[in-house]
C-alpha positions in Angstrom: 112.9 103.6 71.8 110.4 103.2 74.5 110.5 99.4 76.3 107.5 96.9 75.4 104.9 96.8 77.4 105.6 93.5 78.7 109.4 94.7 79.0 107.9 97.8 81.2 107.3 95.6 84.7 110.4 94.0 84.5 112.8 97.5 84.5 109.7 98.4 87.2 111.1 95.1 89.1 114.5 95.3 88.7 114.4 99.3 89.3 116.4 99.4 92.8 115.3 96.0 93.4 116.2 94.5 97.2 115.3 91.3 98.7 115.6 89.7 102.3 116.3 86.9 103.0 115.3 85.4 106.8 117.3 82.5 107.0 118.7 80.6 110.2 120.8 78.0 109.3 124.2 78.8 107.7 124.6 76.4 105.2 121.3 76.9 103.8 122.2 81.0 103.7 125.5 79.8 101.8 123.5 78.0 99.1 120.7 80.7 98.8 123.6 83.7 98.4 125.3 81.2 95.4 122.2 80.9 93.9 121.4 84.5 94.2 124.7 85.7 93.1 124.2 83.4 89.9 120.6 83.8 89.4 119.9 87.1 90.5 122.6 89.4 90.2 120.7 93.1 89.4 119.2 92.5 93.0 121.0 93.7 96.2 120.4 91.4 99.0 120.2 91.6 103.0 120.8 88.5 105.1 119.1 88.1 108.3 119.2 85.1 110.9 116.4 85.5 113.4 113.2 87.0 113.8 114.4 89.9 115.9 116.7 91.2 113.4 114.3 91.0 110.7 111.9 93.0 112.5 114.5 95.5 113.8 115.8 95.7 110.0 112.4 96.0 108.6 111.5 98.6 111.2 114.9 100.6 110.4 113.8 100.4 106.4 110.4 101.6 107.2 111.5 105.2 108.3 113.0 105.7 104.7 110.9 104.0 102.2 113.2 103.6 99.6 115.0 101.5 101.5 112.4 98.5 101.5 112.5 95.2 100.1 110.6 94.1 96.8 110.5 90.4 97.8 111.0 88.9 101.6 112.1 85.5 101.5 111.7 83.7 105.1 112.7 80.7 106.3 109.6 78.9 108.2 111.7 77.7 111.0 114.0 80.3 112.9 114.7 78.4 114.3 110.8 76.2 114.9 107.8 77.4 112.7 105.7 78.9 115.4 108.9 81.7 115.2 108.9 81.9 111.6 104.8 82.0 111.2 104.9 84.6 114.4 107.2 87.0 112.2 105.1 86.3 109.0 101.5 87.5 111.1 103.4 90.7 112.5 105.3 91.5 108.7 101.4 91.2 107.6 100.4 93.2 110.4 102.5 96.3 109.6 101.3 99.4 107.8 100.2 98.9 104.0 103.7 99.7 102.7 105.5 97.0 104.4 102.3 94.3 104.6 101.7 94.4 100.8 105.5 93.2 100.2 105.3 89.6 99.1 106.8 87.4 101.5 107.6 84.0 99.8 108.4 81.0 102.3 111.4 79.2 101.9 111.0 76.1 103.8 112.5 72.4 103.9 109.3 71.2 105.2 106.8 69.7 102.9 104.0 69.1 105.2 100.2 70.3 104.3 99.8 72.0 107.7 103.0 73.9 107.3 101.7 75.3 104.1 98.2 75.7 105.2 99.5 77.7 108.1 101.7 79.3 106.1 98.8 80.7 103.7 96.9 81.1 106.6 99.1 83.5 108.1 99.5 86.0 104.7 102.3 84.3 102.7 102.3 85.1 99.2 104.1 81.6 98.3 105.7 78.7 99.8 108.5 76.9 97.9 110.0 73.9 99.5 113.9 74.0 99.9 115.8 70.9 97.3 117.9 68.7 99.1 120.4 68.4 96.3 122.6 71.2 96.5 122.7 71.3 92.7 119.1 71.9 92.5 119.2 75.5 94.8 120.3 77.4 91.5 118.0 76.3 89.5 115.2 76.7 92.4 116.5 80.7 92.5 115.9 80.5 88.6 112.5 80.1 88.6 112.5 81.9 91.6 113.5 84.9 89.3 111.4 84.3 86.3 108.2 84.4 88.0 108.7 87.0 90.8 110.8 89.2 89.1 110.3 88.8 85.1 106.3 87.6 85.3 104.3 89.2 88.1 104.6 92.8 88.7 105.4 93.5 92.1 104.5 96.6 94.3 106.0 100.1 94.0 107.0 102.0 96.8 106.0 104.9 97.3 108.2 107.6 98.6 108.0 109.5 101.6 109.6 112.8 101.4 
């Protein structure tokens, strides 16, 4: 029986699905992995902790395509927001493959210039961190229904 057509984008999504995760601060990586392990558990994730490795990791990914994220979820300050809005620019800067992956910011900051900037500079969402650390799995929950069971995300396409 062939999947609904509704049904089709989410085995699309969840179809070698990979996230990364740019996050500085160890606590806050602790509570994103729980709720990822709970919320998310089809999807492999990498963990990275400063702007450098993200960039070296993304730039190791790009040489075999497969390898590439579905999501990019990055922590606004790594550890001040002119480092995280810096790597968000040159992650939108990169060929088509890498630049059309949506990056989603993940930020405790609440302030209108943070997520004006944050827009400005190509992210495809901004969710503000919860400061109750009950509220981070259900955060990661909705985090899942709509980037992984309502919008279609990008394919990518093979090099061979």
């Amino acid at each position: 029986m062939k999947p609904a057509q509704g049904q089709l984008h989410l085995t699309t999504n969840f179809n070698n699905a990979k996230l990364l995760v740019i996050e500085s601060n160890n606590d806050h990586w602790e509570l994103i992995q729980q709720a990822l392990r709970s919320s998310l558990p089809e999807i492999a994730f990498q963990h990275v902790a400063t702007a450098e490795d993200a960039l070296r990791q993304i730039n190791q990914w790009s040489t075999q395509e497969w390898d590439l994220p579905k999501l990019i979820m990055l922590d606004l300050c790594l550890p001040t927001r002119y480092d995280g809005l810096h790597l968000l620019q040159q992650i939108k800067s990169m060929e088509a493959t890498i630049s059309s992956i949506p990056v989603v910011i993940f930020s405790g900051s609440g302030a209108r210039t943070d997520i004006q900037a944050a827009y400005q500079a190509g992210a495809s969402a901004y969710m503000i961190k919860p400061q109750n650390p009950q509220l981070w799995s259900k955060v990661f929950a909705h985090l899942r229904q709509y980037w992984w069971e309502t919008v279609h995300l990008p394919n990518v396409n093979y090099r061979l």
